[in-house]
C-alpha positions as CSV (number, residue, x, y, z in Angstrom):
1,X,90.8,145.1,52.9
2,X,93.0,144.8,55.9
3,X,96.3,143.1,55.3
4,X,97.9,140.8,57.4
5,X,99.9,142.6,60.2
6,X,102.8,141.3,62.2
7,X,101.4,141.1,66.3
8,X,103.6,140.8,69.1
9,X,102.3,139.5,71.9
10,X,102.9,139.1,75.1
11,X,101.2,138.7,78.7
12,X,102.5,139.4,82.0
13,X,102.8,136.8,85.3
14,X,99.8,136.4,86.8
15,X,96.6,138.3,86.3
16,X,97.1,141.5,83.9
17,X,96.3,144.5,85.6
18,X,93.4,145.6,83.6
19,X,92.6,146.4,79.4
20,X,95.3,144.9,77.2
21,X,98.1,147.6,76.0
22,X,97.7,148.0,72.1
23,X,101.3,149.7,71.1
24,X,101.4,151.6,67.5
25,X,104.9,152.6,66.0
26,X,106.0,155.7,64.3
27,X,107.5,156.8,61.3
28,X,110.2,154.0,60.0
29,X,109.7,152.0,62.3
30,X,107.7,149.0,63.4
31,X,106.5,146.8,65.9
32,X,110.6,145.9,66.8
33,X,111.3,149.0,68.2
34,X,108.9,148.6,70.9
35,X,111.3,144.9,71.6
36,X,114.0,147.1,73.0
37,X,112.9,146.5,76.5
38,X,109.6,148.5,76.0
39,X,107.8,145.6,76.4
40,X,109.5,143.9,78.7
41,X,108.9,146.4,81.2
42,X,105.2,147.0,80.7
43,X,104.9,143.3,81.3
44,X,107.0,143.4,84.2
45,X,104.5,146.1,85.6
46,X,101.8,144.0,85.3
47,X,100.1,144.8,81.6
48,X,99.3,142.4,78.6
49,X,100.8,143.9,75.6
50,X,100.1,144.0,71.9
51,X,102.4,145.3,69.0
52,X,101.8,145.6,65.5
53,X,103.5,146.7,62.2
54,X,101.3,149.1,60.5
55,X,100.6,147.3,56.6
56,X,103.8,147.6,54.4
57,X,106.1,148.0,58.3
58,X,107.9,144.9,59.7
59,X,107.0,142.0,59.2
60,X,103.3,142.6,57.8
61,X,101.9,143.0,54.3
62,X,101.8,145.6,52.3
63,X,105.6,146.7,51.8
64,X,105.1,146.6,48.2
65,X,102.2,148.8,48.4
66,X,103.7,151.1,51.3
67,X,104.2,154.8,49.3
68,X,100.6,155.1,49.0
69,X,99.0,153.9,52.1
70,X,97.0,156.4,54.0
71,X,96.5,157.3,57.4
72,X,92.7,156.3,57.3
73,X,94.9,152.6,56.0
74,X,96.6,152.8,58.9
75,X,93.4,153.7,60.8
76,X,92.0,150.8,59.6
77,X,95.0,148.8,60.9
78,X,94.8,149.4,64.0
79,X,90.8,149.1,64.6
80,X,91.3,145.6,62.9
81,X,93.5,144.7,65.9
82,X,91.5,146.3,68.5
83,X,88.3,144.6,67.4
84,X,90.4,141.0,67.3
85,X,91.2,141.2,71.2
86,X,88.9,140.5,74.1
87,X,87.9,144.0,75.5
88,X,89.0,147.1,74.3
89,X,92.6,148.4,74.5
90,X,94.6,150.8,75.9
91,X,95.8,152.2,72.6
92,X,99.7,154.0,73.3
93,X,100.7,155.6,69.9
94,X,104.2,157.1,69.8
95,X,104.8,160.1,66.8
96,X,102.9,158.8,63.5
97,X,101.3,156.1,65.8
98,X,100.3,158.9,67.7
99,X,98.3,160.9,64.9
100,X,97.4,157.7,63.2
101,X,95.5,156.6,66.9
102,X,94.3,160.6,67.1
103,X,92.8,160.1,63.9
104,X,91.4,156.5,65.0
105,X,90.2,157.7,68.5
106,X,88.0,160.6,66.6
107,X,86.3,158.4,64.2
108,X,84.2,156.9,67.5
109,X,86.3,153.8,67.5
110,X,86.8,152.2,70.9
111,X,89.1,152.7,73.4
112,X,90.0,152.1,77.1
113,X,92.2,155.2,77.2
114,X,95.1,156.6,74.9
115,X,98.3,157.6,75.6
116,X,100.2,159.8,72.8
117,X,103.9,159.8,73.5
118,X,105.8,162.6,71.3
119,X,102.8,162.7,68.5
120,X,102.8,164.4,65.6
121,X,100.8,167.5,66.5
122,X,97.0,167.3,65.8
123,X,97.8,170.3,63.4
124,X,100.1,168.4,61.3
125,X,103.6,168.0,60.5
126,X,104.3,171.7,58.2
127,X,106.5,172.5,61.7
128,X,108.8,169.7,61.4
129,X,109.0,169.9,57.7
130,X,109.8,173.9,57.9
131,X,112.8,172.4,60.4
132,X,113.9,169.7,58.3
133,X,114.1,172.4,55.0
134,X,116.5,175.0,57.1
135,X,118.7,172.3,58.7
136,X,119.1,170.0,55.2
137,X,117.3,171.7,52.3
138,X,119.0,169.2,50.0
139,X,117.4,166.0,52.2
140,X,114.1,167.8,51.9
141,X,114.1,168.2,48.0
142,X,115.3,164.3,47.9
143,X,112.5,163.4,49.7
144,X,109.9,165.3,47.6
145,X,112.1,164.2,43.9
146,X,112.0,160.6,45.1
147,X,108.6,160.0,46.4
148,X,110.5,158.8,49.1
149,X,111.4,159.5,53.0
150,X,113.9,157.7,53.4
151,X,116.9,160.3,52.7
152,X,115.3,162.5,56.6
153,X,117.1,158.7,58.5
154,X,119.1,157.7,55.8
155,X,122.7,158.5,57.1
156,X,123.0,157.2,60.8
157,X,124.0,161.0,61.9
158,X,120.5,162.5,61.1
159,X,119.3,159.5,63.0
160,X,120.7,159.9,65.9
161,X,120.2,164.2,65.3
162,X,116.3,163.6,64.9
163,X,115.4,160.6,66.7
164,X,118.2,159.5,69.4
165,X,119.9,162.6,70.2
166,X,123.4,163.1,71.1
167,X,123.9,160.4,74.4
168,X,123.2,157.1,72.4
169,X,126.1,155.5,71.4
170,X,127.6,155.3,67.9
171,X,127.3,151.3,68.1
172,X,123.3,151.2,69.4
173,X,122.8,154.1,66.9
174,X,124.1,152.0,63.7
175,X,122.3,148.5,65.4
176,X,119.0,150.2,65.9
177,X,119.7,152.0,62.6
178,X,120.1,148.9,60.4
179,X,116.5,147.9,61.4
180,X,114.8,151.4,59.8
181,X,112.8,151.6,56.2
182,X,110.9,153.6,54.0
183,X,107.6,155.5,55.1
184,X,105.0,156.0,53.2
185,X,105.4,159.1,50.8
186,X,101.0,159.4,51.1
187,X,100.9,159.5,54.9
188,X,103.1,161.9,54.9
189,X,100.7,164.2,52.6
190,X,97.7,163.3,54.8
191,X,100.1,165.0,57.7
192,X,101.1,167.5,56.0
193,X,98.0,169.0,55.2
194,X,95.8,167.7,57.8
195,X,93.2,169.7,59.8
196,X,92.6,169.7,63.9
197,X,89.9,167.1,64.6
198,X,86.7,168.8,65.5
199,X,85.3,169.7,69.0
200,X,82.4,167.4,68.9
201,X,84.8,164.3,67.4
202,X,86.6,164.3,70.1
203,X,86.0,161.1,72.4
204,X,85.4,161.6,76.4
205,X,88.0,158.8,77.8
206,X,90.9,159.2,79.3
207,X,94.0,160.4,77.8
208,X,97.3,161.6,78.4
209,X,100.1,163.4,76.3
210,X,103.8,162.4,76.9
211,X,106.5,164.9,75.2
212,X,109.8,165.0,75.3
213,X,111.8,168.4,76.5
214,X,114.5,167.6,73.8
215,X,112.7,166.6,70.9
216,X,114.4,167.3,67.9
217,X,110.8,166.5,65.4
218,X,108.2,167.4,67.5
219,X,108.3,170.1,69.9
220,X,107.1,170.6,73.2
221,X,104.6,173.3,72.2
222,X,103.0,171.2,69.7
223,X,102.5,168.7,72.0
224,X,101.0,171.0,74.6
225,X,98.7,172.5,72.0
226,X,97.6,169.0,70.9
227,X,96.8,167.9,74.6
228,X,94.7,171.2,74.9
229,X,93.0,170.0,71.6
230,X,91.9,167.0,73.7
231,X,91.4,168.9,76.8
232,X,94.4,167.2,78.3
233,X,97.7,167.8,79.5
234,X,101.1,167.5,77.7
235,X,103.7,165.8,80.7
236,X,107.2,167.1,79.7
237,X,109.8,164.2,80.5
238,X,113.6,166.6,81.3
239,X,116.0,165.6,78.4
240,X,114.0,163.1,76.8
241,X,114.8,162.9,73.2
242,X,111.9,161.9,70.2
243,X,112.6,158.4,70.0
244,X,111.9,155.5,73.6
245,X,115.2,153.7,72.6
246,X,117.2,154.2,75.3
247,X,116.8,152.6,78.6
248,X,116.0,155.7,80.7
249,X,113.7,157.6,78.8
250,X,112.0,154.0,77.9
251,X,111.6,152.9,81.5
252,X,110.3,156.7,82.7
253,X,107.5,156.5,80.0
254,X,106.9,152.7,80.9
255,X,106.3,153.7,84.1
256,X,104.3,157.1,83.2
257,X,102.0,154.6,81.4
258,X,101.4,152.1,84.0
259,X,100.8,155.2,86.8
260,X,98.2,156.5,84.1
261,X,96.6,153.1,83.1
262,X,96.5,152.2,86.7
263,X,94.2,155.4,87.8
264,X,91.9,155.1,84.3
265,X,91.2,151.2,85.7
């Protein structure tokens, strides 16, 4: 059973454009980080927009439940939303969101298009996890003693070295910082040793792959490699860092999306 999810909505002026935008969240995160302006500026292009927590993220159920929830959970999560709204979405997933809406697109749910900014690759997440072992070894083995993945984001240096990189300043990276929680420990197993969808699973609608040159988590060849999976292809943004907090990267992918959505309406 589906939990009950925290939804932000909102709706442009006028007539939307086309399908409503459906946004998923990554890893630590939920639907407030897409509040950062993200949001305001697809609405401001024209597009009705949708956020949710994933169960156990935010403000939606589940938190007490969150170690174990699965990425087939948050499958379910986010087909439950797409079903609620009128037509189907444009689903956007950024990192996690982005394998969890992978995973949903290739179960034949529904769709209008996807956009996958800076996902984790369709292959899994054993590249990041070989990173995050050579740069803190001692982080890695807290993660794995504690069930927990917490300790990656846990001091507001390794979030700003994985996620915001090194132009945010040291007062948004402590605000945005005090907002971050726990992932689930299971999710992280279901990337971990996940397998490339199949040929045949993979759904004919449109799609695009948004990476960022300066990702610290994912990198750009992963992201290529998982566009070619799809038989798309990966658009590097120059400098762009893993996470859409700042204003310029967030506006440039804002607008990336409503270019894309535009030509798939």
């Amino acid at each position: 059973m589906v939990p009950k999810l925290e939804l932000i909505h909102c709706k442009p002026v006028g007539t939307p454009n086309g399908p409503p935008i459906l946004l998923v969240h990554g890893g630590w995160c939920g639907a407030w980080c897409w509040e950062y302006g993200f949001i305001d500026k697809l609405t401001e292009l024209g597009w009705e927009v949708y956020a949710l927590s994933l169960r156990g993220h935010g403000k939606s159920e589940g938190r007490d439940k969150l170690r174990w929830a699965s990425i087939k959970n948050y499958v379910d999560d986010v087909r439950s939303v797409a079903d609620s709204l009128p037509t189907p979405p444009l689903i956007v997933g950024h990192s996690m969101g982005g394998f969890v809406l992978q995973r949903y697109l290739t179960k034949g749910h529904p769709a209008a298009a996807a956009v996958l900014i800076a996902p984790v690759p369709a292959a899994g997440i054993r590249g990041f996890t070989m990173r995050l072992i050579r740069r803190h070894p001692r982080v890695w083995l807290r993660c794995y003693l504690t069930l927990s993945l917490m300790p990656v984001v846990e001091k507001p240096d390794h979030f700003r070295e994985w996620v915001l990189g090194p132009e945010t300043t040291e007062e948004r990276v402590l605000e945005m910082h005090s907002h971050l929680q726990d992932e689930s420990f299971r999710a992280v197993v279901d990337m971990t040793f996940a397998l490339p969808p199949r040929r045949k699973d993979i759904p004919a609608i449109p799609m695009t792959v948004i990476a960022g040159e300066n990702d610290a988590i994912f990198t750009v060849k992963g992201a290529q490699s998982t566009a070619r999976r799809f038989g798309v292809t990966a658009h590097v943004v120059p400098g762009m860092p893993h996470g859409l907090l700042e204003p310029h990267w967030r506006d440039e992918v804002a607008e990336r999306i409503d270019k894309f959505a535009r030509s798939t309406t």
